[in-house]
MIZARO-710242 format. One record per residue (C-alpha): residue number from 1; residue in one letter; z negated, x, y. Coordinates in steps of 0.1 Angstrom, whole numbers, plus 5000, padded with zeros to 4 digits. Layout:
BEGIN
{NUM; "A"; {Z; X; Y}}
...
//
This chain:
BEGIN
{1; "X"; {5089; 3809; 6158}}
{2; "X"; {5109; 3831; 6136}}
{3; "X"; {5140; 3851; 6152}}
{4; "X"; {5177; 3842; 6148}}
{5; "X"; {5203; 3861; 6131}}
{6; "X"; {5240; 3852; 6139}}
{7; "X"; {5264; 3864; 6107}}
{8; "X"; {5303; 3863; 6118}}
{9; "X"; {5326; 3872; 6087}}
{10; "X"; {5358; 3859; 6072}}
{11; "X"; {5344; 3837; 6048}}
{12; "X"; {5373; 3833; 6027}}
{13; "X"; {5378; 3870; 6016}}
{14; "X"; {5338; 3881; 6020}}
{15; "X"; {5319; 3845; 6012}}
{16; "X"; {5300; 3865; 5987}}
{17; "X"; {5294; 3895; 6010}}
{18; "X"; {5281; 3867; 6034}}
{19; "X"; {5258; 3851; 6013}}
{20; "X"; {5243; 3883; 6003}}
{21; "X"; {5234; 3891; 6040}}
{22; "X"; {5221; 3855; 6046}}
{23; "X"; {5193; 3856; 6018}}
{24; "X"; {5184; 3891; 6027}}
{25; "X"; {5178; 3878; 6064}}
{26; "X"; {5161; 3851; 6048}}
{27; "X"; {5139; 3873; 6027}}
{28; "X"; {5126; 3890; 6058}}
{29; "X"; {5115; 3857; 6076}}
{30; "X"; {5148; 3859; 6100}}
{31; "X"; {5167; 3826; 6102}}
{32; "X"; {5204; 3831; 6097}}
{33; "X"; {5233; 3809; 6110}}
{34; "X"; {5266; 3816; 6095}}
{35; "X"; {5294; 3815; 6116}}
{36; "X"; {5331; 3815; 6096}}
{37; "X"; {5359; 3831; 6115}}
{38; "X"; {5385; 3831; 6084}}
{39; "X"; {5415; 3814; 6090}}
{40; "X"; {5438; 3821; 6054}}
{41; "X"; {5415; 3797; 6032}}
{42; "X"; {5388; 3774; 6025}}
{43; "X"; {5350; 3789; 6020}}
{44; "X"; {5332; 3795; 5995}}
{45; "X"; {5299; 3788; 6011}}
{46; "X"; {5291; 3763; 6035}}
{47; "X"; {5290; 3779; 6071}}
{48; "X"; {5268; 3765; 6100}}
{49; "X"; {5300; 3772; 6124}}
{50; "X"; {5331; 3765; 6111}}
{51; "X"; {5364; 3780; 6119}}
{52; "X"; {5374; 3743; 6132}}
{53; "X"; {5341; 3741; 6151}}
{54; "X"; {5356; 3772; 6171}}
{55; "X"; {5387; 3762; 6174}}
{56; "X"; {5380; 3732; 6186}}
{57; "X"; {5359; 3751; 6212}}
{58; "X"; {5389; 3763; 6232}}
{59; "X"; {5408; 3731; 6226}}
{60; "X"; {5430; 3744; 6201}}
{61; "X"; {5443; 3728; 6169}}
{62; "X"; {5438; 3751; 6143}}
{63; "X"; {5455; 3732; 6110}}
{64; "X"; {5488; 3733; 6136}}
{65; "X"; {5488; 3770; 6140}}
{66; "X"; {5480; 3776; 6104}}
{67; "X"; {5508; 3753; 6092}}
{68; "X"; {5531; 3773; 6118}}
{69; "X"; {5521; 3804; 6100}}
{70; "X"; {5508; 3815; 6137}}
{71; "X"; {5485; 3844; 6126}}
{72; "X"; {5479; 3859; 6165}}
{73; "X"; {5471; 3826; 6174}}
{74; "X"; {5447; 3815; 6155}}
{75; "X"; {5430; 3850; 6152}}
{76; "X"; {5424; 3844; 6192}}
{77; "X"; {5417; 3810; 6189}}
{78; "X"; {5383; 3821; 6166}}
{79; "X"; {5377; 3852; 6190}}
{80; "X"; {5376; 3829; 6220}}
{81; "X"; {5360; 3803; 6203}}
{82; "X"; {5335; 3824; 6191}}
{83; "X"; {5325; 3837; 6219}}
{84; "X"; {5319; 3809; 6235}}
{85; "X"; {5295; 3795; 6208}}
{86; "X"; {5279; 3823; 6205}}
{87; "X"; {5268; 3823; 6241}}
{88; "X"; {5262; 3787; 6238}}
{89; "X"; {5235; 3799; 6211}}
{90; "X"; {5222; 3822; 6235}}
{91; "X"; {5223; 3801; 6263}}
{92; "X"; {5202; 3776; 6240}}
{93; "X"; {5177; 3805; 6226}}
{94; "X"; {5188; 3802; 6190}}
{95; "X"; {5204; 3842; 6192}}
{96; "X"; {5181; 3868; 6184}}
{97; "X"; {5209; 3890; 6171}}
{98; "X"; {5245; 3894; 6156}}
{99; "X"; {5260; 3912; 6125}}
{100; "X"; {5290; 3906; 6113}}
{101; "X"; {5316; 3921; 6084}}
{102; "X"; {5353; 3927; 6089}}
{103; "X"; {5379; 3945; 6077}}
{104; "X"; {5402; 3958; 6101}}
{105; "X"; {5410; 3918; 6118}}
{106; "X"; {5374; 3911; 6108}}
{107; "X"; {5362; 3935; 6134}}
{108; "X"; {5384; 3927; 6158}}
{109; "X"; {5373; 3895; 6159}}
{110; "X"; {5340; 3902; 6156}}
{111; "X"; {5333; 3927; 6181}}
{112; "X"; {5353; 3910; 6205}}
{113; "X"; {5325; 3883; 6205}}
{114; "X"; {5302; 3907; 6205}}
{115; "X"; {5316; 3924; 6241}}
{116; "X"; {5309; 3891; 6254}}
{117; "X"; {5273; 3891; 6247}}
{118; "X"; {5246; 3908; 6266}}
{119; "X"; {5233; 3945; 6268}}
{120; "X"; {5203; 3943; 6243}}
{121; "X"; {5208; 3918; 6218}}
{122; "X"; {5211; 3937; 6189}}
{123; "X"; {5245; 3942; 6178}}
{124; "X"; {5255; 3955; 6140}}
{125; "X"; {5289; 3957; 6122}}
{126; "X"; {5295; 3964; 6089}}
{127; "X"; {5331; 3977; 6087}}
{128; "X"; {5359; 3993; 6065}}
{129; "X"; {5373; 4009; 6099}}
{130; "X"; {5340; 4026; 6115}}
{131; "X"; {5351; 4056; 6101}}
{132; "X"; {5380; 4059; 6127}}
{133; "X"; {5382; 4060; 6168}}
{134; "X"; {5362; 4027; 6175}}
{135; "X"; {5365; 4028; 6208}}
{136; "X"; {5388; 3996; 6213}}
{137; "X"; {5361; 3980; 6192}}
{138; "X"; {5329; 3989; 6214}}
{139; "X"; {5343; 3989; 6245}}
{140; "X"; {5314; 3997; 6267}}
{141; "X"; {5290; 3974; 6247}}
{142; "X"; {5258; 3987; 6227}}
{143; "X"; {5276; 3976; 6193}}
{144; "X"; {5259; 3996; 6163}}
{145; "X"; {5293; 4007; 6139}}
{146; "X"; {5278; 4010; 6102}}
{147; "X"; {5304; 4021; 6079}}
{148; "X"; {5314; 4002; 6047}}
{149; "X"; {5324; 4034; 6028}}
{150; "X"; {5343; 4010; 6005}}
{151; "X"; {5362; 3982; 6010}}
{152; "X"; {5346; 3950; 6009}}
{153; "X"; {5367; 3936; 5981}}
{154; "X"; {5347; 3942; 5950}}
{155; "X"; {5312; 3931; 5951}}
{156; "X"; {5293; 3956; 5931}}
{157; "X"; {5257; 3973; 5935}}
{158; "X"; {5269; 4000; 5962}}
{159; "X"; {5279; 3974; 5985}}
{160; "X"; {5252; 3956; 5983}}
{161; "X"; {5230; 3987; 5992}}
{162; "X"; {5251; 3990; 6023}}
{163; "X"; {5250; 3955; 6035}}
{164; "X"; {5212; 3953; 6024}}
{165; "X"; {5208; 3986; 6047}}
{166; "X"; {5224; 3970; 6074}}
{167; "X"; {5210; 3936; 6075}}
{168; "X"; {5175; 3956; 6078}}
{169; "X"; {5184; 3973; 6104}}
{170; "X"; {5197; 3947; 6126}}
{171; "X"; {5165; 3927; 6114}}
{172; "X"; {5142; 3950; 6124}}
{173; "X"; {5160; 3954; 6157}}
{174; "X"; {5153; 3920; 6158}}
{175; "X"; {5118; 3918; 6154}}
{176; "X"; {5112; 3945; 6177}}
{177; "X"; {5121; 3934; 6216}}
{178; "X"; {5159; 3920; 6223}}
{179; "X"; {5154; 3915; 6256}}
{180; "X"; {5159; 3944; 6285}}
{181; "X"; {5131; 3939; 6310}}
{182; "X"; {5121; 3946; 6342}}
{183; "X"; {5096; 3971; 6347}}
{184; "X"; {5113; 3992; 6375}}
{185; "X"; {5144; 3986; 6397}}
{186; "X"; {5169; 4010; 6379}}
{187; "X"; {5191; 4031; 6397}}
{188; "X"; {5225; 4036; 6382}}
{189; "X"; {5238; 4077; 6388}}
{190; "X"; {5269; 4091; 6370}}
{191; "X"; {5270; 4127; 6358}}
{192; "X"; {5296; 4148; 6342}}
{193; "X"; {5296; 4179; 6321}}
{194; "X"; {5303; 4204; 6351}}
{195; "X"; {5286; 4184; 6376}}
{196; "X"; {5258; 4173; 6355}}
{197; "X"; {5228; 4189; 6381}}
{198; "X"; {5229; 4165; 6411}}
{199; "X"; {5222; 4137; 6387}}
{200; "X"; {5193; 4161; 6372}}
{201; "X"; {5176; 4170; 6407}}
{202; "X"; {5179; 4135; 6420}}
{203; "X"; {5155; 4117; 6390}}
{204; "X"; {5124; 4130; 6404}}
{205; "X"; {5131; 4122; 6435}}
{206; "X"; {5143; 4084; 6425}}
{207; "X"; {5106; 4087; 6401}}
{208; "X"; {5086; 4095; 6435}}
{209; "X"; {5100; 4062; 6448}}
{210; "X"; {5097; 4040; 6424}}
{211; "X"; {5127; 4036; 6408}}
{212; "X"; {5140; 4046; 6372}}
{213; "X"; {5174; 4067; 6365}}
{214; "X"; {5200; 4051; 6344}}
{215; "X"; {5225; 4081; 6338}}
{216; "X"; {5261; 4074; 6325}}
{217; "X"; {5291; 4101; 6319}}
{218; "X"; {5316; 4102; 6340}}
{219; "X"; {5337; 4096; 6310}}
{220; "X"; {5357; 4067; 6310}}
{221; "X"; {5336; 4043; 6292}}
{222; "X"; {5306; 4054; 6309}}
{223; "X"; {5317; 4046; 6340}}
{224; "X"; {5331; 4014; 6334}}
{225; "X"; {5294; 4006; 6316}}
{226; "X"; {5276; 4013; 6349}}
{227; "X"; {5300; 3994; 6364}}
{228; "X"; {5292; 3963; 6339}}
{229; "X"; {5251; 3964; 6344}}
{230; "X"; {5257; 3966; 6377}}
{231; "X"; {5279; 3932; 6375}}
{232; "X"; {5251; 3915; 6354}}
{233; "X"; {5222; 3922; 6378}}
{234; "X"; {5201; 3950; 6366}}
{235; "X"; {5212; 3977; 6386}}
{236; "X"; {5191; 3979; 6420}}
{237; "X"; {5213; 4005; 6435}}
{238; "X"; {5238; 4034; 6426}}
{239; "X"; {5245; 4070; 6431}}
{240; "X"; {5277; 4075; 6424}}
{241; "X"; {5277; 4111; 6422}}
{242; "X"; {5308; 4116; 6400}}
{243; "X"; {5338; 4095; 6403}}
{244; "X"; {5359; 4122; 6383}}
{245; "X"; {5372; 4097; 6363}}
{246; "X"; {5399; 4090; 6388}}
{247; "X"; {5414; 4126; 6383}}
{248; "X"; {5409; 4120; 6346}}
{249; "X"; {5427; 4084; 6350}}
{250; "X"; {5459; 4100; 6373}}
{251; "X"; {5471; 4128; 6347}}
{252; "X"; {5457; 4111; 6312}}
{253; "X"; {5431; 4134; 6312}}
{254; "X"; {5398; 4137; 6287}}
{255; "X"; {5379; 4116; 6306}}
{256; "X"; {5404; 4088; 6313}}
{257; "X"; {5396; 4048; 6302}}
{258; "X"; {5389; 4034; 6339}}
{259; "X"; {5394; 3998; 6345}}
{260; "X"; {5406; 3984; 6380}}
{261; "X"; {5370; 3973; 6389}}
{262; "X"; {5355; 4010; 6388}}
{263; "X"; {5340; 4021; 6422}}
{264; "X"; {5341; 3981; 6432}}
{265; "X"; {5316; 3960; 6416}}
{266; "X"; {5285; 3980; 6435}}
{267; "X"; {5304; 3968; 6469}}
{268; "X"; {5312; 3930; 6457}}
{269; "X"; {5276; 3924; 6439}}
{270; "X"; {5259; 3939; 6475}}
{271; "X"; {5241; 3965; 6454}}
{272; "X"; {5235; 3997; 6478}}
{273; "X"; {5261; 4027; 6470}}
{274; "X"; {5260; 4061; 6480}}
{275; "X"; {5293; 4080; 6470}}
{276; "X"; {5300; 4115; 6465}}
{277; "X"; {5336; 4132; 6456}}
{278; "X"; {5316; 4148; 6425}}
{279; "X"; {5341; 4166; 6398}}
{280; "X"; {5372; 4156; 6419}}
{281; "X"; {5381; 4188; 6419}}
{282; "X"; {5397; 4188; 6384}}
{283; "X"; {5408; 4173; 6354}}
{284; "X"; {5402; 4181; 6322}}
{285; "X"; {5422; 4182; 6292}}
{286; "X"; {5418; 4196; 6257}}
{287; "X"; {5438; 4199; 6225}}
{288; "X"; {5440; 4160; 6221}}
{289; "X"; {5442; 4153; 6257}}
{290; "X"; {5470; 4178; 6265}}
{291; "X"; {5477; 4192; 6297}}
{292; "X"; {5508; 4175; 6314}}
{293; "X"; {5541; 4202; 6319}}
{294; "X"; {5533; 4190; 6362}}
{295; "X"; {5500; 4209; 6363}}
{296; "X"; {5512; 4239; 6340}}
{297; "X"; {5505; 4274; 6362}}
{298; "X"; {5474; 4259; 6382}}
{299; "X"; {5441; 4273; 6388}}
{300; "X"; {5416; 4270; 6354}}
{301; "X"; {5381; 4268; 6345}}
{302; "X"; {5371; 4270; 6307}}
{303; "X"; {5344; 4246; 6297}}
{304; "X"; {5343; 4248; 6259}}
{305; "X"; {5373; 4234; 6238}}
{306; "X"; {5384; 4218; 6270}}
{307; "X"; {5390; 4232; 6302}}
{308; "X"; {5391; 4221; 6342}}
{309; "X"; {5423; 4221; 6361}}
{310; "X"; {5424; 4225; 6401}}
{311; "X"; {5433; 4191; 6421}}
{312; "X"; {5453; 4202; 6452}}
{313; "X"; {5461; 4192; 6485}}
{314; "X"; {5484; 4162; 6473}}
{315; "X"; {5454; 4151; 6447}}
{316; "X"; {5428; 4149; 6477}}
{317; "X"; {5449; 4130; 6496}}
{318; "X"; {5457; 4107; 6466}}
{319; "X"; {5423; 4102; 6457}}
{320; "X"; {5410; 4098; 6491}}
{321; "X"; {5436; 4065; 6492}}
{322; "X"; {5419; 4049; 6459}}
{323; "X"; {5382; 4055; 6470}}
{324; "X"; {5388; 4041; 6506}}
{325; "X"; {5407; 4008; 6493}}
{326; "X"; {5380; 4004; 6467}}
{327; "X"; {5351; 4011; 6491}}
{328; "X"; {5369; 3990; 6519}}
{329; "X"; {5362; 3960; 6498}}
{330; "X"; {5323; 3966; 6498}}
{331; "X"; {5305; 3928; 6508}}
{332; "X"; {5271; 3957; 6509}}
{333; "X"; {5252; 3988; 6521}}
{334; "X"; {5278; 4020; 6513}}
{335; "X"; {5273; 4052; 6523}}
{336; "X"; {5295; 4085; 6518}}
{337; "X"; {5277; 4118; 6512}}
{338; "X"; {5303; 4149; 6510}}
{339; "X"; {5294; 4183; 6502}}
{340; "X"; {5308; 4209; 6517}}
{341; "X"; {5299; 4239; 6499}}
{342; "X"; {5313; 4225; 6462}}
{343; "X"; {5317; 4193; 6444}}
{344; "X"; {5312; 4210; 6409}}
{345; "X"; {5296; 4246; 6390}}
{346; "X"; {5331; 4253; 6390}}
{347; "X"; {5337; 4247; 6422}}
{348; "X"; {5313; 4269; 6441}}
{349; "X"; {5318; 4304; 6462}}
{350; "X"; {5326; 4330; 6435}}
{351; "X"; {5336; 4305; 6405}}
{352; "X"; {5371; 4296; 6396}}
{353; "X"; {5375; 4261; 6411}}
{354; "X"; {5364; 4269; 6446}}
{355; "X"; {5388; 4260; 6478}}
{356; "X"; {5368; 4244; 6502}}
{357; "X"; {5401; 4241; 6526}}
{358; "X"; {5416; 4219; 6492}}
{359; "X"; {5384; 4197; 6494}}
{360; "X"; {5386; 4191; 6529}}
{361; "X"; {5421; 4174; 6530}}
{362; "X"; {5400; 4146; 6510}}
{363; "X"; {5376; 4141; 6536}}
{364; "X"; {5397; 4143; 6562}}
{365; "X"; {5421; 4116; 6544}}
{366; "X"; {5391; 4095; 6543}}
{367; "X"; {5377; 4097; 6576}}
{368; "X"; {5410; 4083; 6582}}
{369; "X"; {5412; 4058; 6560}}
{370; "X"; {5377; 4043; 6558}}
{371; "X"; {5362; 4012; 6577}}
{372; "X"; {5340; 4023; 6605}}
{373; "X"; {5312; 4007; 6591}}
{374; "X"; {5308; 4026; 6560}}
{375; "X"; {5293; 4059; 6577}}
{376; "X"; {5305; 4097; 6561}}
{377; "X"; {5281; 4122; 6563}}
{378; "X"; {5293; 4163; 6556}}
{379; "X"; {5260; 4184; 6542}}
{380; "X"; {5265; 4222; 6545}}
{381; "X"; {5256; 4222; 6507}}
{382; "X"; {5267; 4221; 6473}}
{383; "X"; {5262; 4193; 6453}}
{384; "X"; {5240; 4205; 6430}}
{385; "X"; {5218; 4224; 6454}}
{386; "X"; {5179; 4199; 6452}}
{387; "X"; {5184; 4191; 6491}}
{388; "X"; {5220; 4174; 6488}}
{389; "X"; {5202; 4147; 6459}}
{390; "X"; {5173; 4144; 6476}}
{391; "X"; {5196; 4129; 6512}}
{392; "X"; {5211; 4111; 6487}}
{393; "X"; {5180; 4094; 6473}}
{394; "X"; {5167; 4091; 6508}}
{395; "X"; {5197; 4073; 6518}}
{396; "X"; {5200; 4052; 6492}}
{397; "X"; {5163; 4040; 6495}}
{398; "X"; {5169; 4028; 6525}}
{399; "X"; {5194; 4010; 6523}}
{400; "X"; {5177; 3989; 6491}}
{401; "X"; {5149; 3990; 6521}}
{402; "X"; {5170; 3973; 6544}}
{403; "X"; {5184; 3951; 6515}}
{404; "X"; {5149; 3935; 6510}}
{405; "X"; {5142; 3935; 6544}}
{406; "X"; {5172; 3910; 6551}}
{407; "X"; {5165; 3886; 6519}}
{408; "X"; {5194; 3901; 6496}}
//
């Protein structure tokens, strides 16, 4: 059965650009369905999803809001719409895959159908604005940005080369496997820069039981994109090893993006967590992430361009509130592992970061502040010493053990 290629675009500034990708797909033995999300005019080509078709998807009357001159409107009336056909399609395995063209509206649109989709359908978009931050594009999602170079206005022989490049890429993605699998329950660990060795000692000891490591920086997105595979079920169990984000997230630091459901969906899903403070002990900043005037005069550790500023006594405590009311609300297993000795290379006896009196106004906040069924264990170690990953590991493997043993 040959594989299905979904092609989102504007088809009433880029119907040509659109037809172009179509016969290519063709020409490789993919089946395309063309999917029109232009709302300014009628199409040149004949789409398999019309704009009404989404429109009419979210109940909304589209020749009303483009009479009314309602631009916003119907621009989210064909992102909702679209994403809701588009995981009918892959609720009804016709979606192999999804490329799409835009200009700057064209790939809003179009990836925010695509951040609706699933981790591993390919996911391609030819665009005018690649060139630029894309983050409010990708979100966390494993979207593939291929620049346009030029605009696609005129339709001339160096476009076509780029939209022929990229329709063979997301074609061969295609052909290859779209689906992620399940070989070995993966085990979702966060690392960070500084604080990058726990999450480097602990995979061989997940490996000796079975599991696989699925690292992700503690940098904002990262985060957030454990936190999303954990919320679609192929996460067995985490280590959260470095919720730094939070510091990050408090003084708009480089590592800042968190959304409210980090450090929760482990505990509402009933995955096993075991929780570290790693890299609490500072934020970092860098020339675009400045350093707020409120930190100015505080302890510092250089890291490259950026550097690592001391949390204090009012930061623990701070932070110690957030990770209790967030592990509070665990439905699962949770256990709290805290070093004592360091929660970071630059927090460690002789570096520039190291108080251990600072770090231990957070645990004692949260010994306060935690439900008495989530247990806190203190190891006299540093966090990237082998023997504080490998209690980690051993704690977290039991608790998957006592997950299975009880039917979850």
């Amino acid at each position: 059965m040959n594989k299905k290629l979904l092609i989102i675009a504007t088809l009433d500034t880029k119907g040509r650009e659109t037809e172009f990708v179509k016969n290519c797909a063709e020409a490789l033995g993919v089946n395309p369905i063309v999917m029109d999300i232009g709302i300014l005019g009628d199409p040149p080509i004949i789409p398999n999803i019309s704009k009404m078709d989404l429109a009419a998807a979210t109940g909304v009357n589209l020749h009303d809001l483009i009479e009314r001159k309602d631009r916003a409107k119907a621009v989210q009336a064909m992102e909702d719409g679209g994403a809701i056909v588009a995981r009918r399609l892959l609720g009804e395995n016709r979606l192999d895959g999804v490329i799409g063209l835009g200009g700057g509206t064209g790939t809003a649109i179009v990836s925010s159908i695509m951040r609706t989709l699933p981790f591993g359908l390919p996911k391609v978009i030819v665009s005018t604005v690649a060139s630029r931050d894309i983050r409010q594009f990708i979100g966390t999602k494993d979207i593939v940005m291929f620049h346009s170079v030029a605009d696609l206005l005129g339709f001339n022989e160096f476009i076509r080369l780029i939209l022929k490049q990229a329709t063979y890429a997301v074609c061969g993605m295609i052909q290859g496997t779209s689906a992620l699998g399940k070989e070995k329950p993966m085990i979702g660990v966060t690392a960070y820069g500084i604080n990058s060795g726990v999450a480097l000692n602990a995979e061989p000891f997940l490996e000796e039981k079975g599991y696989e490591m699925l690292g992700f920086h503690a940098n904002g997105c990262g985060g957030m994109a454990m936190e999303e595979l954990i919320s679609e079920g192929r996460i067995t169990g985490v280590l959260d090893f470095n919720p730094h984000e939070i510091a990050d997230e408090m003084f708009g630091g480089y590592c800042k993006g968190i959304g409210p459901s980090r450090l929760e969906t482990a505990g509402r899903m009933g995955v096993p967590l075991v929780f570290a403070p790693g890299g609490l002990d500072n934020a970092v900043f860098s020339p675009v992430y400045p350093m707020p005037e409120s930190l100015k005069g505080r302890r510092i550790h250089g890291h490259d361009t950026r550097f690592c500023v001391r949390m204090e006594k009012g930061e623990m405590e701070a932070f110690a509130r957030i990770i209790a009311d967030k592990l509070n609300k665990s439905k699962g297993l949770t256990h709290v592992l805290i070093p004592l000795k360091g929660w970071s290379d630059a927090d460690k006896e002789g570096a520039a970061l190291y108080d251990p009196s600072v770090d231990a106004v957070f645990t004692k906040t949260l010994k306060a502040l935690l439900a008495p069924h989530i247990p806190i264990e203190e190891l006299a170690l540093h966090i990237s010493d082998p023997d504080f990953a490998l209690r980690a590991v051993d704690a977290l493997h039991a608790m998957i053990q006592q997950k299975n043993m009880q039917g979850g």
